[in-house]
C-alpha positions as CSV (number, residue, x, y, z in Angstrom):
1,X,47.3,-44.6,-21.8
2,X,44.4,-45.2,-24.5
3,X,43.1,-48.5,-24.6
4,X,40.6,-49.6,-27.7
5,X,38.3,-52.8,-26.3
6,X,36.9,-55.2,-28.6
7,X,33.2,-56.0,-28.0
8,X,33.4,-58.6,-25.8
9,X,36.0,-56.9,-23.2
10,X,33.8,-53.6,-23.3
11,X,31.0,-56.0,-21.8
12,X,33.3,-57.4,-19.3
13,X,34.2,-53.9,-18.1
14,X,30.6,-53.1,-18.3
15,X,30.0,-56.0,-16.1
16,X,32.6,-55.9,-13.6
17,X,31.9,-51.9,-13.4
18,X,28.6,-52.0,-12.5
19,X,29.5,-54.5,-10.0
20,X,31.7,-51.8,-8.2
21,X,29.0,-49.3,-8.4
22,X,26.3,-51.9,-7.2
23,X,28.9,-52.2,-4.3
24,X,29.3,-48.6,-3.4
25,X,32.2,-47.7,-5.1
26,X,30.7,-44.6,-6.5
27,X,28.4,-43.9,-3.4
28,X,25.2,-43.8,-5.5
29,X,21.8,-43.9,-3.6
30,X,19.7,-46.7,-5.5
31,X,15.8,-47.4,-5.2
32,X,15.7,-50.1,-2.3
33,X,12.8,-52.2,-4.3
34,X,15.0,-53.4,-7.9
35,X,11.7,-55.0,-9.1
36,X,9.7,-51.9,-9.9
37,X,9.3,-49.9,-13.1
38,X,11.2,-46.8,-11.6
39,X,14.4,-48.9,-11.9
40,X,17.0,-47.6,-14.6
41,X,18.7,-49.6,-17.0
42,X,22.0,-50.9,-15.2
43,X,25.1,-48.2,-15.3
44,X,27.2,-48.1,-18.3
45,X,31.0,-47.2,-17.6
46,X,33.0,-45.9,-20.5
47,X,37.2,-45.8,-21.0
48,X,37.6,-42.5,-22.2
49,X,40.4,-40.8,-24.5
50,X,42.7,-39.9,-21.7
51,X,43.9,-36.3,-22.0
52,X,47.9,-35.3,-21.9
53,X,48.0,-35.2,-18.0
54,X,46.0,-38.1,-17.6
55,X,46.5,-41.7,-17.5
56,X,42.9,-43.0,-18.2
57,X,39.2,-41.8,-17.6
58,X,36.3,-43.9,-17.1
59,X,32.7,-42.6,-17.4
60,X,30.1,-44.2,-15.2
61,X,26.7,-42.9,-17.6
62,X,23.5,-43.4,-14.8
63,X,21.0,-43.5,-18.1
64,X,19.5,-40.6,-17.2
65,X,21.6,-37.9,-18.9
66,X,24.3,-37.7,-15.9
67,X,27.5,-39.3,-15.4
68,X,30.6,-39.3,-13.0
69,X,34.2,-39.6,-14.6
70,X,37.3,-41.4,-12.4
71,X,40.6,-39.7,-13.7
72,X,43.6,-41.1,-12.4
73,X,46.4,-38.5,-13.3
74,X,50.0,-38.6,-14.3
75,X,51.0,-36.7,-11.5
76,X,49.5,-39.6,-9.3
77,X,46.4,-37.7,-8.1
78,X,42.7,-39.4,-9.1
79,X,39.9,-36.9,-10.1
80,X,36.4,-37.9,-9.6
81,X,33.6,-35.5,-12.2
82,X,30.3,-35.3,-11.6
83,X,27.8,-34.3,-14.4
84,X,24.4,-33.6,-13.7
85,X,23.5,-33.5,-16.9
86,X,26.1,-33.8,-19.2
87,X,28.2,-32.2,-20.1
88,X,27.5,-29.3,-17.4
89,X,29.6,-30.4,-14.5
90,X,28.2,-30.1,-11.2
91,X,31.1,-30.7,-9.0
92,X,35.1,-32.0,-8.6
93,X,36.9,-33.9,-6.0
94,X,40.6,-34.4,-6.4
95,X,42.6,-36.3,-4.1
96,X,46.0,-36.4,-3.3
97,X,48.2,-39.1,-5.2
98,X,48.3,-42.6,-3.1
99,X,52.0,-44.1,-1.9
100,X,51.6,-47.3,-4.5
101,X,50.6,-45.0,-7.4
102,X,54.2,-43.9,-8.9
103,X,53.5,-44.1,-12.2
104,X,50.0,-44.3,-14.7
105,X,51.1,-48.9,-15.0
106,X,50.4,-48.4,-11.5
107,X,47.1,-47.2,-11.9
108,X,46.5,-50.0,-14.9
109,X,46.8,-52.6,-12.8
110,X,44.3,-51.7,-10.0
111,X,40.9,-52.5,-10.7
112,X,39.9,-50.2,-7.9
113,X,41.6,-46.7,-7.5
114,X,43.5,-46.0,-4.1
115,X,43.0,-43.1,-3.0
116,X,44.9,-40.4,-1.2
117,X,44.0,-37.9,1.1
118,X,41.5,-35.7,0.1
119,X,42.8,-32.2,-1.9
120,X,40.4,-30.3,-3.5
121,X,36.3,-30.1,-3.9
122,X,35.1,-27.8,-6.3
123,X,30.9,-27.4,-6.4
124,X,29.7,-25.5,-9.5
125,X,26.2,-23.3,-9.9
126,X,23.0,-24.5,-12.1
127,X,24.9,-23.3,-15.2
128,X,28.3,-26.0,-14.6
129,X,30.6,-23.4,-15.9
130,X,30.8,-21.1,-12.4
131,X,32.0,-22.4,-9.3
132,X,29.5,-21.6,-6.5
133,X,31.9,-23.1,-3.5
134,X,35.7,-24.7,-3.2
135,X,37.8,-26.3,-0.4
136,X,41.5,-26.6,-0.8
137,X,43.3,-29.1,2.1
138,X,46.6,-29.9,2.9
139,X,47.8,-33.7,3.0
140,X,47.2,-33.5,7.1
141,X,43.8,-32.4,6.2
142,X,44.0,-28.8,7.3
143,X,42.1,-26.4,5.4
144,X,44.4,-24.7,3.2
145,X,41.7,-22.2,1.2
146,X,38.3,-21.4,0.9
147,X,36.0,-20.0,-2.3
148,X,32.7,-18.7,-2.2
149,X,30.4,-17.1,-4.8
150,X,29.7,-13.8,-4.2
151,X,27.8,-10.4,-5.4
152,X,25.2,-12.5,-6.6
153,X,27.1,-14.5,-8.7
154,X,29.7,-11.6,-10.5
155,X,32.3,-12.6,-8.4
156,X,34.6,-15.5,-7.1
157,X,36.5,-15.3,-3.5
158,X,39.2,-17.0,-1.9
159,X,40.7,-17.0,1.0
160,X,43.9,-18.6,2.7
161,X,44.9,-19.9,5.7
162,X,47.7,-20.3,7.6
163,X,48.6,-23.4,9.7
164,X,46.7,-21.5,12.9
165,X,43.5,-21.4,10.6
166,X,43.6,-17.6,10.0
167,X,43.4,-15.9,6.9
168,X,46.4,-14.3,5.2
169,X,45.6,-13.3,1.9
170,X,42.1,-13.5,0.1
171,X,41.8,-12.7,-3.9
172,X,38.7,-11.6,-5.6
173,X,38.0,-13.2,-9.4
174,X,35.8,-11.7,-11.6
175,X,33.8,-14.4,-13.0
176,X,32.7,-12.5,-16.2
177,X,35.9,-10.9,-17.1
178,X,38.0,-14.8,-16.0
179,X,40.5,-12.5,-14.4
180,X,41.7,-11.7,-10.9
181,X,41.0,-8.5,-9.4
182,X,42.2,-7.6,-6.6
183,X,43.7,-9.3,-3.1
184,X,43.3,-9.0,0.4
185,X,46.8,-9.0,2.7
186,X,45.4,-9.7,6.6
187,X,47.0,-8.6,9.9
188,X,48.6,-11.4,12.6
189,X,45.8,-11.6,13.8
190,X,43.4,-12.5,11.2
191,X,41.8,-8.6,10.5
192,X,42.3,-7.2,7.3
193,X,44.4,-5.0,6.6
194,X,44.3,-3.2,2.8
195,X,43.0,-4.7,-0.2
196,X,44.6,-4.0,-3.6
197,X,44.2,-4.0,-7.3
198,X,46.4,-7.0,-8.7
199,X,49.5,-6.1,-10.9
200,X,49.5,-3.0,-9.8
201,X,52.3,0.1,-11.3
202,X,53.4,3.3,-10.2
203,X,51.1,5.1,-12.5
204,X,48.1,2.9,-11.9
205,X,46.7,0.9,-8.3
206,X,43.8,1.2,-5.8
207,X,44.4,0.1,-2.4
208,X,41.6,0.2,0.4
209,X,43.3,0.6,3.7
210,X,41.1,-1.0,6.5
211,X,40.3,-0.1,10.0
212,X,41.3,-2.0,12.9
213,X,38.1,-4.4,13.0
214,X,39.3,-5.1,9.7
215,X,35.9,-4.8,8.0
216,X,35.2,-0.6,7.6
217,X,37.2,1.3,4.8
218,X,39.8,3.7,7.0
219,X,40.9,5.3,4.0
220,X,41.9,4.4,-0.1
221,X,44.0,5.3,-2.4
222,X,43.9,5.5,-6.1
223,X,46.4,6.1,-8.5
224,X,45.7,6.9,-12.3
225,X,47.9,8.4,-15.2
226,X,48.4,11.9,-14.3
227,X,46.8,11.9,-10.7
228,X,46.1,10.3,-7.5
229,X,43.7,10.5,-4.7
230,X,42.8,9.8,-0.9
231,X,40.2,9.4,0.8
232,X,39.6,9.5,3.9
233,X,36.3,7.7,6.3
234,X,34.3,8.0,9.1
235,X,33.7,5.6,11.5
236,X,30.6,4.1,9.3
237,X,32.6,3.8,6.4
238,X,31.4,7.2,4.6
239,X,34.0,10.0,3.0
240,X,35.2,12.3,5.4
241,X,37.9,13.9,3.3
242,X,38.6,13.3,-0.4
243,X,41.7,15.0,-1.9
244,X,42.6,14.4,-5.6
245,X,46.4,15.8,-6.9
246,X,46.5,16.3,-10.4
247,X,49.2,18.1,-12.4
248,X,49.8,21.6,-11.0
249,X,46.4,21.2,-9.5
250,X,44.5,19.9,-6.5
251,X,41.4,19.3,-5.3
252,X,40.0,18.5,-1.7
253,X,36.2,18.2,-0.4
254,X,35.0,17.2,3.0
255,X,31.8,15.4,3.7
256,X,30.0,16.1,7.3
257,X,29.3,12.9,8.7
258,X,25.8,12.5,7.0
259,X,27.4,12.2,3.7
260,X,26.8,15.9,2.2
261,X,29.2,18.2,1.2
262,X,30.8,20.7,3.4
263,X,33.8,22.5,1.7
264,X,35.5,22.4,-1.7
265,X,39.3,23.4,-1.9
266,X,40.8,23.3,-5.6
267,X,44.5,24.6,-5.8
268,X,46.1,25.6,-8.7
269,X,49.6,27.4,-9.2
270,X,48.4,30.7,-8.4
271,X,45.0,30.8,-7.0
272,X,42.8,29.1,-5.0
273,X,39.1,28.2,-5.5
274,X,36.8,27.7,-2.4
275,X,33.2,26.5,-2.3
276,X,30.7,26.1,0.8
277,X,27.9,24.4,1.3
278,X,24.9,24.6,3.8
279,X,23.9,21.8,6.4
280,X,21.6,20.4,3.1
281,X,24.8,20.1,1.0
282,X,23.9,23.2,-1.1
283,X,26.5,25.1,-2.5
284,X,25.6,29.1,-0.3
285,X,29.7,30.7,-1.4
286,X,31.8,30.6,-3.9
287,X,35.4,32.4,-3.4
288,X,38.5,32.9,-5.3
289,X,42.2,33.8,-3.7
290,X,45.1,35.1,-5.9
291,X,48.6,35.6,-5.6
292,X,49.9,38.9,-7.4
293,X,52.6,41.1,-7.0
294,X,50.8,44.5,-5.8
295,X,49.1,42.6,-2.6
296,X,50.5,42.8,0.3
297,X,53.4,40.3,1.0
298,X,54.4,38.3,3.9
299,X,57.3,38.3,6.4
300,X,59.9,36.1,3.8
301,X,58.8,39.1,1.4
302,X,55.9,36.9,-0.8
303,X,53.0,38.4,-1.7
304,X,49.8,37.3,0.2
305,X,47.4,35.8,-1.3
306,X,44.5,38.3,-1.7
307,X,40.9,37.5,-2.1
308,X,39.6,37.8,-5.7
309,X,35.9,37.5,-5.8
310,X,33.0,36.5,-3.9
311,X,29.7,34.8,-5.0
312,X,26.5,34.4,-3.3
313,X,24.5,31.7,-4.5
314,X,21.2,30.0,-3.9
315,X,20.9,26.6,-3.6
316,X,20.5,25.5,-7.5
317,X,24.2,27.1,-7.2
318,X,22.8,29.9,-9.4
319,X,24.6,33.4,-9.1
320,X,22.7,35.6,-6.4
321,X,25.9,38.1,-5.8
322,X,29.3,38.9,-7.0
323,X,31.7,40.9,-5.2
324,X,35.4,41.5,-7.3
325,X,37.8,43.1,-5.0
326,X,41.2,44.7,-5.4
327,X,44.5,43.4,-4.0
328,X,44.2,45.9,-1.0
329,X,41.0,44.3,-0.5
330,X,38.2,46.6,-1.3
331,X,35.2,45.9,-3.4
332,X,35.6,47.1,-7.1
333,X,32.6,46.1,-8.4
334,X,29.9,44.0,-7.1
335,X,27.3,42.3,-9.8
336,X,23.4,41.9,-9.0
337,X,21.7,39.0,-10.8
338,X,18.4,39.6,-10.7
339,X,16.1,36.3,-10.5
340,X,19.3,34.4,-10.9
341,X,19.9,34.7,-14.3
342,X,23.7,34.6,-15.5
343,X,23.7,36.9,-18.3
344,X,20.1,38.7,-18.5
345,X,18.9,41.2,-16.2
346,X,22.0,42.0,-14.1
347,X,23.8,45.1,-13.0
348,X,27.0,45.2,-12.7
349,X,28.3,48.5,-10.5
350,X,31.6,49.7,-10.3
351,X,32.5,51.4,-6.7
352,X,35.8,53.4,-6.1
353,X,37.9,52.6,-3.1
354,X,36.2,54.4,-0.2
355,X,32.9,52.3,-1.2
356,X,30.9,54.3,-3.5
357,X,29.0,53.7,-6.4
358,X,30.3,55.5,-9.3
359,X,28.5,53.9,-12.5
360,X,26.5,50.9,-13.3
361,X,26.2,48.6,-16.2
362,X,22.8,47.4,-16.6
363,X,21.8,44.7,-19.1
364,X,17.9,44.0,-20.5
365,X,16.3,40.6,-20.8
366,X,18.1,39.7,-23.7
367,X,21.6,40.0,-22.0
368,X,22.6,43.2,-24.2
369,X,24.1,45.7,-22.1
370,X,22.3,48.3,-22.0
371,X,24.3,52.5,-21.6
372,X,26.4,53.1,-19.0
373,X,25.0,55.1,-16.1
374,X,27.6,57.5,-14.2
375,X,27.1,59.2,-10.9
376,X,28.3,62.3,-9.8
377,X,27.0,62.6,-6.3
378,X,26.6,59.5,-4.6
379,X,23.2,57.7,-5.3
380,X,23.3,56.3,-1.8
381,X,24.3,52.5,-2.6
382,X,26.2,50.5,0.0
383,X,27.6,47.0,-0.3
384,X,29.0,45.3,2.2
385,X,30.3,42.1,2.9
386,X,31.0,39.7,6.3
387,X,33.8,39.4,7.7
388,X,33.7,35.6,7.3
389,X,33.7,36.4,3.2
390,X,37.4,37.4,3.7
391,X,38.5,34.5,5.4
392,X,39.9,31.5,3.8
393,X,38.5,28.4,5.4
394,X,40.9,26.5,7.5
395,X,41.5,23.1,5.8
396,X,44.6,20.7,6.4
397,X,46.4,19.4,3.1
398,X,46.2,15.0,4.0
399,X,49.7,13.7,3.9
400,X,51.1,11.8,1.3
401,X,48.9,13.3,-1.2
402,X,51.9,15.2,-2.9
403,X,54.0,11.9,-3.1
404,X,53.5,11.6,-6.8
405,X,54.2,15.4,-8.1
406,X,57.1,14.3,-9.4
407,X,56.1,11.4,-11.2
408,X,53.2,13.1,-12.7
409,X,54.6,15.9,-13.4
410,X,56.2,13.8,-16.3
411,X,53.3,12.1,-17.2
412,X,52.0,13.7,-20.8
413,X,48.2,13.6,-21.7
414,X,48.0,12.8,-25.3
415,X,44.9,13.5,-27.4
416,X,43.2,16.2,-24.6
417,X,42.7,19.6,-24.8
């Protein structure tokens, strides 16, 4: 309802108003001694343009650039706005709609607003646009939700309650982007239990599974167009295992428990790529494993998968060593990279099955190959390798990580390579 007042009524209101506040309507703390020059001109209480849910505003101005607005709503709930300095907003209380307010004539014709049962109190930062702290309560007074700022201000959280006071869900806004990101779903018993990206599909979602204490990661999952991946965590929270499935391809590395790298698995449709790492996290092997036809098969009549190559490598992850090797697994050639270098001053030497050296392939400084040296009698070169060398680590494939081959298998990259 929008009322217009002629002068003589605004100075009634303005009268009768500042009675009210005088009398602690507002709960304003005034100076106890009225007859010094701190005092501030009396209050000045406005009748606003209500807006479309509202029945009528009045501003109470306190002359020194704040105010505090009393809404009385449609719905029969009152609002009470406080401005620190207008117009940034400093905090809201809304209470719940009072028995004798049905309708906004009901609010017109009490000079005094009843009140219902508190609802809602909303406390904003030093900028009045981001809310720092909020308190949702049912009619009984029961704490229904709770907000808090957090990540230094980035972020807005929530949670809810249920009637025993535990939390159920919690949701996490984003204060710069003004959307929601993700939720929190809780145990019985009050522990959290996974937290997930809102409106999530089947070809896009993160979930962060949570241990029983409810507070350290157990494991995640993430879900993108054309993969998805798990991870699995220590005790402390740190990767253990990380496998990502791709199309046709997959990818696992495990992490010792000081956080460095350990082994690297990638599968594809016919070979697999292994990489291991010292205590330091620095990549010491690099194999390869094949499947072909002319290695030796297994019992259902496969063929075994046979080990390609070998690489030695320091800890830049430089080539040291290359050993190729043939499907019955002796060396064919092995490749010497002298001071590390890829393409330069290497020699690659070419050995027949029994272990000898019969040629090698130098190439100069440059990285032009240089002529072609042939042996008749053996020049006395041996290589070798471990034993370990012609072992496939033992690695477990996690469950579930294959649950989306067939979706993804459909999914069609646009634009790549």
């Amino acid at each position: 309802m929008k009322r217009y007042l002629p002068a003589i009524a605004i100075a009634t209101v303005v009268s009768l108003s500042a009675a009210a506040y005088f009398g602690g309507m507002f709960q304003r703390e005034l100076p106890s001694d009225l007859g010094t020059t701190e005092v501030i001109a009396m209050p000045k209480i406005l009748l606003l343009p209500a807006e479309a849910n509202e029945c009528q505003r009045r501003r109470v101005l306190d002359g020194m650039g704040g105010a505090v607005d009393n809404i009385d709503m449609k719905d029969g709930y009152t609002k009470v706005v406080e401005f620190a300095k207008l117009p940034r907003i400093s905090r809201e209380i809304v209470y719940y709609p009072a028995p004798e307010h049905k309708d906004c004539e009901a609010f017109a014709k009490d000079e005094d607003t009843v009140r219902g049962p508190l609802f809602m109190e909303n406390v904003r930062d030093a900028s009045g646009f981001r809310p720092l702290r909020e308190r949702k309560y049912s009619a009984d007074g029961k704490l229904l939700s709770a907000g808090n700022q957090i990540d230094k201000g980035e972020r807005f959280q929530t949670d809810f309650f249920a009637a025993t006071g535990l939390t159920v869900r919690s949701e996490t806004y984003n204060l710069a982007k003004k959307e929601v990101e993700s939720e929190t779903l809780y145990r019985l018993d009050g522990t959290a239990l996974v937290r997930q990206s809102i409106k999530p599909s089947e070809s896009s979602f993160t979930k962060e599974h949570f241990m029983e204490d409810g507070k350290a990661i157990a494991w995640m999952e993430v879900r993108t167009y054309g993969g998805y991946e798990i991870t699995l965590m220590y005790q402390d929270g740190k990767p253990r295992v990380k496998a990502t499935r791709g199309i046709n391809s997959l990818s696992m590395r495990q992490y010792r428990p000081n956080g460095t790298d350990e082994l690297l698995v990638q599968e594809w449709q016919f070979a697999t790529d292994v990489t291991i790492y010292n205590e330091a996290g620095k990549q010491t092997l690099q194999t390869k494993w094949k499947v072909d036809n002319d290695a030796p098969k297994d019992a259902s009549g496969k063929p075994k998968m046979y080990l390609s190559h070998v690489i030695e490598v320091n800890e830049q992850g430089r080539n040291l060593r290359r050993f190729d090797f043939r499907t019955d697994g002796t060396i064919e050639t092995v490749t010497v990279h002298k001071d590390a270098e890829f393409w330069k001053n290497r020699v690659e030497y070419t050995l027949d099955k029994s272990g000898r050296v019969i040629s090698s392939k130098p190439f100069d400084e440059k990285g032009d190959v240089m002529p072609v040296v042939t042996y008749a009698k053996d020049p006395g070169l041996r290589f070798t390798v471990p034993t370990s060398y012609k072992a496939i680590p033992q690695y477990t494939v996690l469950a579930g990580i294959k649950a989306h081959d067939e979706k993804m298998a459909n999914e069609v990259y646009h634009g790549g390579m």
